[in-house]
C-alpha positions as CSV (number, residue, x, y, z in Angstrom):
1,X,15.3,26.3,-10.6
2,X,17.7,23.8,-12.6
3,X,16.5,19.6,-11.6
4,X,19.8,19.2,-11.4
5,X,20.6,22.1,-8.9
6,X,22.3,20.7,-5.5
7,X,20.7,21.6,-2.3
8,X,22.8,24.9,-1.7
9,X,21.2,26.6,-5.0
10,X,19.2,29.7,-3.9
11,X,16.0,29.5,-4.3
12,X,13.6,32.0,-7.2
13,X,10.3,32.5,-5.8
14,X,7.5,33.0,-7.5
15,X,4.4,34.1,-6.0
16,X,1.0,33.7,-7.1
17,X,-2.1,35.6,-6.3
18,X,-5.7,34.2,-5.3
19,X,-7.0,34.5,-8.6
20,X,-4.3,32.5,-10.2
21,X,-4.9,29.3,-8.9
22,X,-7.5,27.5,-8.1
23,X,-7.9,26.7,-4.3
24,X,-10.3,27.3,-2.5
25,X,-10.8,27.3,1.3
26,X,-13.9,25.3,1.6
27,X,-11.9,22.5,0.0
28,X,-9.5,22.4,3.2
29,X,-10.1,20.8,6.2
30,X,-11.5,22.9,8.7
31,X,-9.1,22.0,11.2
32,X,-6.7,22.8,9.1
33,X,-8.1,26.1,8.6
34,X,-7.7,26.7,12.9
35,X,-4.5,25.7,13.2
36,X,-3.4,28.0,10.4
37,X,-5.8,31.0,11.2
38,X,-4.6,30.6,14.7
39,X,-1.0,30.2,14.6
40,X,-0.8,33.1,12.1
41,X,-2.5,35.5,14.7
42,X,0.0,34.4,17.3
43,X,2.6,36.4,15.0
44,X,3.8,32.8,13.8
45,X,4.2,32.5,9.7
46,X,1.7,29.5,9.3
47,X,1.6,27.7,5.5
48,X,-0.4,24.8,4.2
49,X,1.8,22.5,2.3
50,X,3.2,19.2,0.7
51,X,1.2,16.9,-0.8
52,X,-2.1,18.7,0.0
53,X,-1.1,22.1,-2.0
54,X,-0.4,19.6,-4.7
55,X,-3.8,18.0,-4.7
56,X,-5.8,21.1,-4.5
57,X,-4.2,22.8,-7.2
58,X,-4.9,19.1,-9.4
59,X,-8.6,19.4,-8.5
60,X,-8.5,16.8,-6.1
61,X,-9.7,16.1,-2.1
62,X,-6.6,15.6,0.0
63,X,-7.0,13.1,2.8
64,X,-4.4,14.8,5.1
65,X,-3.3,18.4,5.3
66,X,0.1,19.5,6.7
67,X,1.4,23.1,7.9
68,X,4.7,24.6,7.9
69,X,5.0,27.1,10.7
70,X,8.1,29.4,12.3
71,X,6.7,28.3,15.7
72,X,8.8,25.2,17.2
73,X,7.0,22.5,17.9
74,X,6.9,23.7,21.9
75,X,5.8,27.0,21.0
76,X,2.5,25.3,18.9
77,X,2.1,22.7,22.2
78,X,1.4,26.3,23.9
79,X,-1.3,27.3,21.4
80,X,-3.3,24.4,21.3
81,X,-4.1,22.3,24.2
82,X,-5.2,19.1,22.2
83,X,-1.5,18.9,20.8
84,X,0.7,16.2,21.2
85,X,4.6,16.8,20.2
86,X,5.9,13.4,18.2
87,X,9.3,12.0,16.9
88,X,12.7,11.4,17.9
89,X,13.8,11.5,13.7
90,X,11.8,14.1,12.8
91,X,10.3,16.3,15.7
92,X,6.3,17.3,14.7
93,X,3.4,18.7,16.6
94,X,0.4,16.7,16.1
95,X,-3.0,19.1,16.8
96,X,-6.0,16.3,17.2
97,X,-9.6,17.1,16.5
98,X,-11.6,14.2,17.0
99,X,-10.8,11.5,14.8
100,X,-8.3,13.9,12.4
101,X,-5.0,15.1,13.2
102,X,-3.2,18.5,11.5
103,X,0.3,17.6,11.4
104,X,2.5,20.9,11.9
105,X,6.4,21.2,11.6
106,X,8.5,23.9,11.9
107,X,10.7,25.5,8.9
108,X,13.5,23.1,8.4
109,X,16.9,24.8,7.8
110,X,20.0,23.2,6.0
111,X,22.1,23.5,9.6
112,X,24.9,25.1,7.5
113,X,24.5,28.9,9.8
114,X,26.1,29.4,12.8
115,X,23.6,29.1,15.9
116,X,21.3,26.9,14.0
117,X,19.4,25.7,16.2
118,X,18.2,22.0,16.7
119,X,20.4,19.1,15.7
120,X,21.3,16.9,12.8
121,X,22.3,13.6,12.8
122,X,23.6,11.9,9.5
123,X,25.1,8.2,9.7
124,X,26.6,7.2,6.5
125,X,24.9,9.9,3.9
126,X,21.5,9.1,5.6
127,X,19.5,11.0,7.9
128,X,18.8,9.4,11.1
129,X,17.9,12.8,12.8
130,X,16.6,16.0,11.2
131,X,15.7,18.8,14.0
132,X,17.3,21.9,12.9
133,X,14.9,24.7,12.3
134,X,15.1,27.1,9.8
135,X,14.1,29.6,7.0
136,X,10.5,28.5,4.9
137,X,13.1,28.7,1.8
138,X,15.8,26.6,3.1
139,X,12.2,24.5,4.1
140,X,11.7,24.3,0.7
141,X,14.8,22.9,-0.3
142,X,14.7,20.6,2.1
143,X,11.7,18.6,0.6
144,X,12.0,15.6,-1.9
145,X,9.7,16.4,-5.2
146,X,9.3,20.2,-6.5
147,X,5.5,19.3,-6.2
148,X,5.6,18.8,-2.5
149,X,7.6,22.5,-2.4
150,X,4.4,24.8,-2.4
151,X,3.3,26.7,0.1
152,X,-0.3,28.4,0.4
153,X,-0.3,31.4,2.7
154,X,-3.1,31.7,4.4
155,X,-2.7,35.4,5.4
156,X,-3.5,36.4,1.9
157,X,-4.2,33.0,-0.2
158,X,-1.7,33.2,-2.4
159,X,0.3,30.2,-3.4
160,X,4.5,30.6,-2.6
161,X,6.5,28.3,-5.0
162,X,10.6,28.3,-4.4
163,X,11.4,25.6,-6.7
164,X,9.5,25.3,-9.6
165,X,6.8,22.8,-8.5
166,X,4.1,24.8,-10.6
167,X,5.9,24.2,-13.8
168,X,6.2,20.5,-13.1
169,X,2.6,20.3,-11.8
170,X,1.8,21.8,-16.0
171,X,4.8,19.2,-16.9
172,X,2.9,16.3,-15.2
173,X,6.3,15.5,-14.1
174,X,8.4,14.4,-11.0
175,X,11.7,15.8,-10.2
176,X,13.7,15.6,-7.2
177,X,15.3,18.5,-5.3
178,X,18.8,18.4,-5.3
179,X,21.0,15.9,-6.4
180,X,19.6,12.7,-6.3
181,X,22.5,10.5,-5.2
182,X,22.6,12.7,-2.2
183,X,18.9,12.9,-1.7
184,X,18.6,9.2,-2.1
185,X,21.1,8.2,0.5
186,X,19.7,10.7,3.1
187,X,16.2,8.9,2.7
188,X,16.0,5.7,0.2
189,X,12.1,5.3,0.6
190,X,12.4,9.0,-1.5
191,X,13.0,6.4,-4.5
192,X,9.6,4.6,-3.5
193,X,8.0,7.7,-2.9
194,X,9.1,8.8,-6.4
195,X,7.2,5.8,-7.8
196,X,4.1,5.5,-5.5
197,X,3.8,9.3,-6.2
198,X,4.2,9.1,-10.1
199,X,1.8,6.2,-10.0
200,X,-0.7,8.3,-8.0
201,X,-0.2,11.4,-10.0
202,X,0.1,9.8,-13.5
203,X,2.9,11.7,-14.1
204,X,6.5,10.9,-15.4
205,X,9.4,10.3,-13.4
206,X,12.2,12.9,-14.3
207,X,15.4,11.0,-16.2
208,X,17.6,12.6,-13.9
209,X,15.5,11.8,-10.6
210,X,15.0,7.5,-11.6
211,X,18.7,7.4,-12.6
212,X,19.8,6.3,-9.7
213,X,17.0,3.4,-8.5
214,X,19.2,0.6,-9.8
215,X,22.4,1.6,-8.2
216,X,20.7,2.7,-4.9
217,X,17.7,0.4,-4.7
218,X,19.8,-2.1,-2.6
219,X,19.7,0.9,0.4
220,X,16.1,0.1,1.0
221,X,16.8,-2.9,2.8
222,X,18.5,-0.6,5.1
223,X,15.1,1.4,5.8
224,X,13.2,0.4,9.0
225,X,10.7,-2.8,7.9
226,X,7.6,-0.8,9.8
227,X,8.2,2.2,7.7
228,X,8.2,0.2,4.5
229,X,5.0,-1.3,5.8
230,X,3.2,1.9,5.9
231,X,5.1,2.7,2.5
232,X,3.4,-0.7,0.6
233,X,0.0,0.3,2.6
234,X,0.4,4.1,0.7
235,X,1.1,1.8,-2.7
236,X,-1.5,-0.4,-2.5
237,X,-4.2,-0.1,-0.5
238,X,-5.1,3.6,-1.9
239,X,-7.0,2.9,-5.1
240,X,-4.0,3.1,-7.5
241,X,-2.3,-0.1,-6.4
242,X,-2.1,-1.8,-9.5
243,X,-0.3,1.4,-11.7
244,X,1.8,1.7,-8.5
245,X,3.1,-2.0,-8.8
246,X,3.5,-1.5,-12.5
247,X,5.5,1.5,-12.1
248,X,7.5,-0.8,-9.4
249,X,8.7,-2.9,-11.8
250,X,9.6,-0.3,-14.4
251,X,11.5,1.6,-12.4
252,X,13.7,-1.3,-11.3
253,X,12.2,-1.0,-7.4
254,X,10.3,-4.3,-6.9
255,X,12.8,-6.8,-6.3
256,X,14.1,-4.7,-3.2
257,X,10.8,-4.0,-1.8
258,X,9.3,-8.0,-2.5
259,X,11.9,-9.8,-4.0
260,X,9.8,-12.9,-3.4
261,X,7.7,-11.5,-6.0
262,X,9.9,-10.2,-8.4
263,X,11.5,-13.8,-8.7
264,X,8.6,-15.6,-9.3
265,X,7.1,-13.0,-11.5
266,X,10.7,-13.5,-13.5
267,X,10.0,-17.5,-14.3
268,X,8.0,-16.2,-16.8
269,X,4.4,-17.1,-15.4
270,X,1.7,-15.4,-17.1
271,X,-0.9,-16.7,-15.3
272,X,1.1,-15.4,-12.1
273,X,0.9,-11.8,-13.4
274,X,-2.9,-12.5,-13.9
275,X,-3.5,-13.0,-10.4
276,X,-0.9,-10.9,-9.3
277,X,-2.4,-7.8,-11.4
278,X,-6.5,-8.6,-11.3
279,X,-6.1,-8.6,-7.3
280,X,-4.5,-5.2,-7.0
281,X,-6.9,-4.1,-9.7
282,X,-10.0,-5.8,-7.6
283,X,-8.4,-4.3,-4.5
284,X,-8.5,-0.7,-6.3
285,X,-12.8,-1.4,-7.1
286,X,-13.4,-1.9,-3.4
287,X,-11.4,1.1,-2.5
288,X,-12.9,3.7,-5.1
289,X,-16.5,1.8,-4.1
290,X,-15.6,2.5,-0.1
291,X,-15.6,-0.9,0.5
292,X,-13.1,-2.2,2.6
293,X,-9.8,-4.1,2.0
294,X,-7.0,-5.9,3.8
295,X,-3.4,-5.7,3.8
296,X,-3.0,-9.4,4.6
297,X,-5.4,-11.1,1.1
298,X,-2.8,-8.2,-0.7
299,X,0.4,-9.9,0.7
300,X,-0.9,-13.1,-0.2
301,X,-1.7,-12.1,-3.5
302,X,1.7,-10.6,-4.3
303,X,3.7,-13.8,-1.9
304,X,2.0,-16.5,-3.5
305,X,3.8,-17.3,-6.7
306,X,6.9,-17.8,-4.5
307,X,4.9,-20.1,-1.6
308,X,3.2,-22.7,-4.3
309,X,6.3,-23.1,-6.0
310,X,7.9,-24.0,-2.8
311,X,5.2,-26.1,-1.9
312,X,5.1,-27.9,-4.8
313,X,9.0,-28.6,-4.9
314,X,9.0,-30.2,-1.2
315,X,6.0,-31.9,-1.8
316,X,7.2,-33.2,-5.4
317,X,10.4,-34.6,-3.2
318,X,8.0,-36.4,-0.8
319,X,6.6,-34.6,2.0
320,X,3.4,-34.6,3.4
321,X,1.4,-31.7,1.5
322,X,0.4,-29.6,4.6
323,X,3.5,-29.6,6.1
324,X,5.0,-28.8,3.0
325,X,2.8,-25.8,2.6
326,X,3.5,-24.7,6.3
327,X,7.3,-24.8,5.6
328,X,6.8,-22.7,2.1
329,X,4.5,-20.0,4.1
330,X,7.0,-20.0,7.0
331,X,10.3,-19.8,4.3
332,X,8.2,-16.5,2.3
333,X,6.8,-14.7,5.1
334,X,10.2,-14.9,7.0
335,X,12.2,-13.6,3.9
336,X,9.7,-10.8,3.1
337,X,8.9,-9.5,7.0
338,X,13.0,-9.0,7.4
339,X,12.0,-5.9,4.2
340,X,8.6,-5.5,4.9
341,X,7.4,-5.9,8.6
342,X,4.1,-7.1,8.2
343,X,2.3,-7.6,11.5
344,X,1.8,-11.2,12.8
345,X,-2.2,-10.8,12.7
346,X,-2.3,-10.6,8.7
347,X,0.6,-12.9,8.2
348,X,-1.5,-15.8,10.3
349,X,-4.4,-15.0,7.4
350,X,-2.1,-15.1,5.2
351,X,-0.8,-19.0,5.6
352,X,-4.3,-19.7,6.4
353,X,-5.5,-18.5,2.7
354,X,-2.4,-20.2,1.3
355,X,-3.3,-23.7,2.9
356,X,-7.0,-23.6,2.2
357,X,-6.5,-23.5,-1.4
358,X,-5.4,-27.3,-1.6
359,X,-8.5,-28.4,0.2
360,X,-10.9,-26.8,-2.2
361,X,-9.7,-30.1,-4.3
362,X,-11.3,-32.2,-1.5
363,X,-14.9,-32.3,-2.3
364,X,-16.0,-35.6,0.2
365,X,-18.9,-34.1,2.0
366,X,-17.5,-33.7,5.6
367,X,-14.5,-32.0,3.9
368,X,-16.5,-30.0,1.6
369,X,-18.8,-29.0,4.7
370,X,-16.0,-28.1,6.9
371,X,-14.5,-25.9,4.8
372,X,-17.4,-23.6,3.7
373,X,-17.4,-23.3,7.7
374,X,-14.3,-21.8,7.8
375,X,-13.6,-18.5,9.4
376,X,-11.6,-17.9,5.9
377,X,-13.4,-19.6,3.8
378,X,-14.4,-16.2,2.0
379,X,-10.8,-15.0,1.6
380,X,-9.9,-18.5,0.6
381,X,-12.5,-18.8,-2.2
382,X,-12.0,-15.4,-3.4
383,X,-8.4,-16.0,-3.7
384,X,-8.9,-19.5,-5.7
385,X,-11.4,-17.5,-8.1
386,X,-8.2,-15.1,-9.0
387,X,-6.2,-18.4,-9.6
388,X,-9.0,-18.9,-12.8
389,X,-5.9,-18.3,-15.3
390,X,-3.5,-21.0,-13.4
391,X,-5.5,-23.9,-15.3
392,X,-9.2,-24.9,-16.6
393,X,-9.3,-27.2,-14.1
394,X,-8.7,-24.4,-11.0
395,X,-11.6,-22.6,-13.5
396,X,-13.9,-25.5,-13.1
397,X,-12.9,-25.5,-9.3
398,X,-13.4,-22.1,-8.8
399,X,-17.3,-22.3,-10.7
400,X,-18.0,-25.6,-8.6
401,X,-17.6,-23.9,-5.6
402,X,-19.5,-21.3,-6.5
403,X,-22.5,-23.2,-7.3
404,X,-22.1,-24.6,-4.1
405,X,-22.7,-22.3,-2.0
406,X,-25.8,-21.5,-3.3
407,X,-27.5,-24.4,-2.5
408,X,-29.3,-25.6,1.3
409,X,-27.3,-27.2,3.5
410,X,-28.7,-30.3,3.1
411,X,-29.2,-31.0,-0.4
412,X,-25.7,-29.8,-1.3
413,X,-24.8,-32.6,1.9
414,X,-26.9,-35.5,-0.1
415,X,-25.0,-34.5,-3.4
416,X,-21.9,-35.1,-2.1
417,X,-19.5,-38.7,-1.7
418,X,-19.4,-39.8,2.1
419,X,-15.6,-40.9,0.9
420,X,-13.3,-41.0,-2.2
421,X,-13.6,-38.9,-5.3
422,X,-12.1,-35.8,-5.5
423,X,-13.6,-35.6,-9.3
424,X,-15.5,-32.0,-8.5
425,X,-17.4,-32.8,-11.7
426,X,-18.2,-36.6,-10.5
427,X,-20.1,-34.8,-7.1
428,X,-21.2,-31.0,-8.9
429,X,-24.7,-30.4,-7.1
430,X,-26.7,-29.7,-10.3
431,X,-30.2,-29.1,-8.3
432,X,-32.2,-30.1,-5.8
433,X,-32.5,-33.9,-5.6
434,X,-35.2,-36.2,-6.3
435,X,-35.7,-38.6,-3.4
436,X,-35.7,-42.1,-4.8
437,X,-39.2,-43.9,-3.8
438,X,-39.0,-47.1,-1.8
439,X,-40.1,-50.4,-3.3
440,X,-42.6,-52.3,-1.6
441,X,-41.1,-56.1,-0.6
442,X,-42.9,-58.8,-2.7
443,X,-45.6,-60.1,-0.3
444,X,-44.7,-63.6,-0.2
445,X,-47.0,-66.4,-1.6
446,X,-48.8,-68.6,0.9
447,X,-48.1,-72.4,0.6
448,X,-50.3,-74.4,-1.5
């Protein structure tokens, strides 16, 4: 099938057999393997697809599996009786075993035949509500990438491909189904699909399918903010976050997902783009290491170019510094939450990380004692050692603090000023201590 091909092109399948590909069934979930197993005995075509076809042809380990199905969504409530039916957008069945769900929708037609059943609602060229059922090849056409378009049967474990997603997959390349002007309006977080995907995938974005981004990237702001939260989450926060930013910013994409970032990044600071790129690329570690990560030290990686230099501007002009920083995180956060709705509970770490990093400059001991108390002093400090490039002196900071908290309570207390001095290199706890030995007073001479 042509890239360029609109959405009423007929589809060419191509069917291949078990021993053409390379998926196996002990590398699908075995709740996936029920719900498709027993949906295809109830007389119900029943396909694994999307993204987790994809994967298993690539050699990889999906995290989710989906199914396509002729059943409706009430007709798969009646097979299983730990199904839930979801979604006023798009109407799906969600089968739950234990702590993973199988997400099953039916076929999706185009709504073009008489009788289709369901309903379609489209508000200016974008799709608000999607429930017409359908054919699995008007299905197929009804998907964004060519990659996403395969289908594996389990009722003989062959792999159905309408659109030419195998040939891309060999390609290592992302195109879009359709044309993408109308594809793009239906959905615009397609376009940030198109770059998280590519990103993932390491594969090229067709010409024809990234055409659009600049003309169309302004639609995202027209996307609801949760869903774009769950979108950056996908991005970032699944051990490819740094190609995925980078791939951002080629593609044109950042400034209308965190145009906070995007104008800072566009002064020209280098040592921004240090921090900005070595924590998504720390982030990444802790993910491929299982360790775990949070959305809210990301967001105040990627927010904090635009928040100091706030900061520094109103305090430069005379206000008190921590009001200044309170007015800089309230201005950012308020900007980005109306694009990106990022819940209260990791915006309040946020500002919290943002106004400890002044008071790491404070090294009197009550301050200095305080502060490692912190319930964020360990996302604080982390944060200031990614700040290493802003100057040798945050370096030095960074290394003092460090030192610091390897030390006992008390002789890192003795080692510090009471008051004054915010020289970290006038109070650095070298050591232990030596406690100075009292002098004996002069016994006084008895009179002559």
């Amino acid at each position: 099938m042509n890239p360029e091909a609109r959405n009423d092109a007929r589809p060419a399948l191509r069917i291949i057999p078990r021993e053409q590909h390379t998926i196996s069934r002990k590398n699908i979930s075995k709740a996936a393997l029920r719900v498709l197993y027993r949906l295809n005995e109830a007389g119900y075509d029943a396909f694994l697809v999307g993204g987790a076809v994809r994967d298993l042809l690539l050699g990889g380990r999906p995290k989710d599996f989906d199914v396509a199905t002729s059943a409706t969504p009430d007709e798969v409530k009646k097979l299983f009786r730990n199904c839930r039916l979801i979604g006023r957008r798009f109407r799906l069945a969600h089968v739950v075993f234990g702590p993973e769900i199988i997400e099953v929708a039916t076929f999706r037609g185009t709504g073009e035949e008489e009788g289709a059943e369901g309903e379609r609602h489209i508000v200016d060229g974008r799709i608000v509500r999607d429930n017409v059922w359908g054919t699995i090849e008007e299905d197929a056409l009804r998907r964004d990438f060519r990659v996403n378009a395969m289908y594996y049967d389990i009722s003989d474990f062959s792999v159905r491909d309408y659109v030419g997603g195998m040939q891309d997959l060999q390609d290592r390349v992302l195109r879009l189904i359709g044309d993408p002007d109308t594809r793009y309006r239906e959905d615009p977080v397609r376009m940030l699909r198109a770059a998280r995907l590519a990103a993932k995938l390491g594969f090229s974005i067709d010409a024809h399918a990234a055409a659009p981004f600049e003309e169309l990237g302004p639609l995202l702001a027209e996307a609801a903010p949760a869903r774009l939260f769950d979108e950056s989450l996908k991005m970032f926060l699944a051990g490819h976050g740094l190609k995925s930013f980078r791939m951002l910013e080629q593609c044109g994409l950042l400034k209308f997902l965190f145009p906070a970032t995007a104008r800072a990044l566009k002064r020209g600071d280098e040592a921004l783009r240090a921090l900005v790129e070595q924590g998504l690329a720390n982030t990444d570690a802790r993910v491929v290491e299982g360790k775990s990560v949070t959305p809210a030290f990301l967001f105040a990686v990627l927010l904090w170019g635009e928040v100091r230099d706030l900061a520094q501007q109103q305090i430069a002009r005379g206000k008190d510094a921590t009001e200044a920083w309170a007015r800089a995180a309230l201005q950012v956060v308020g900007e980005q939450c109306q694009r990106v709705a990022i819940p209260r509970r990791f915006t309040f770490t946020m500002e919290e990380i943002w106004s400890l990093q002044p008071r790491f400059e404070q090294v009197q001991r009550k301050k200095v004692l305080r502060l490692l108390a912190h319930p964020r002093f360990r996302a604080a400090f982390d944060f200031l050692l990614l700040r290493a490039h802003e100057s040798p002196a945050i370096r030095e900071l960074g290394l003092w603090w460090e030192h610091a908290q390897q030390l006992p309570h008390e002789t890192l207390a003795a080692a510090l000023p009471a008051h004054g001095g915010n020289e970290p290199e006038a109070a650095a706890p070298a050591g232990p201590t030596r406690k100075r030995r009292r002098r004996k007073p002069a016994a006084k001479s008895k009179p002559a």
